[in-house]
C-alpha angles and dihedrals in degrees: 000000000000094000084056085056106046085043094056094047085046100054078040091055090052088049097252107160113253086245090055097040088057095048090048087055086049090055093047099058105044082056118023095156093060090056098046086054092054101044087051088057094044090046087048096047088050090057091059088057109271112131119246102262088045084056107049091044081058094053104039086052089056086041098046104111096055102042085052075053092062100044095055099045 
């Protein structure tokens, strides 16, 4: 619940549209492990020097498929 919370001020902070913020909490917890994972990747390309929107374009592009898998289901 208050992950949920800090989750949803946080997408708002970075200007994602309430619609899209509650989809992305949907996502999330129908699969928690597979964000984990990408935010370790993008956390780990960050360290060698990308910055951090470089990064997570990298690894939502590795991770697309199954992220497609989670909006439509």
């Amino acid at each position: 619940m208050f992950k949920d919370f800090l989750l949803k001020k946080m997408l708002k902070a970075q200007g994602v549209p309430e619609g899209q913020v509650d989809m992305v909490l949907k996502m999330v917890h129908k699969n928690p492990e597979l964000f984990k994972t990408i935010a370790a990747e993008i956390e780990a390309k960050t360290k060698t020097g990308l910055d951090q929107q470089t990064a997570a374009m990298q690894v939502m592009q590795t991770h697309q498929a199954e992220i497609q898998k989670l909006m439509q289901g």
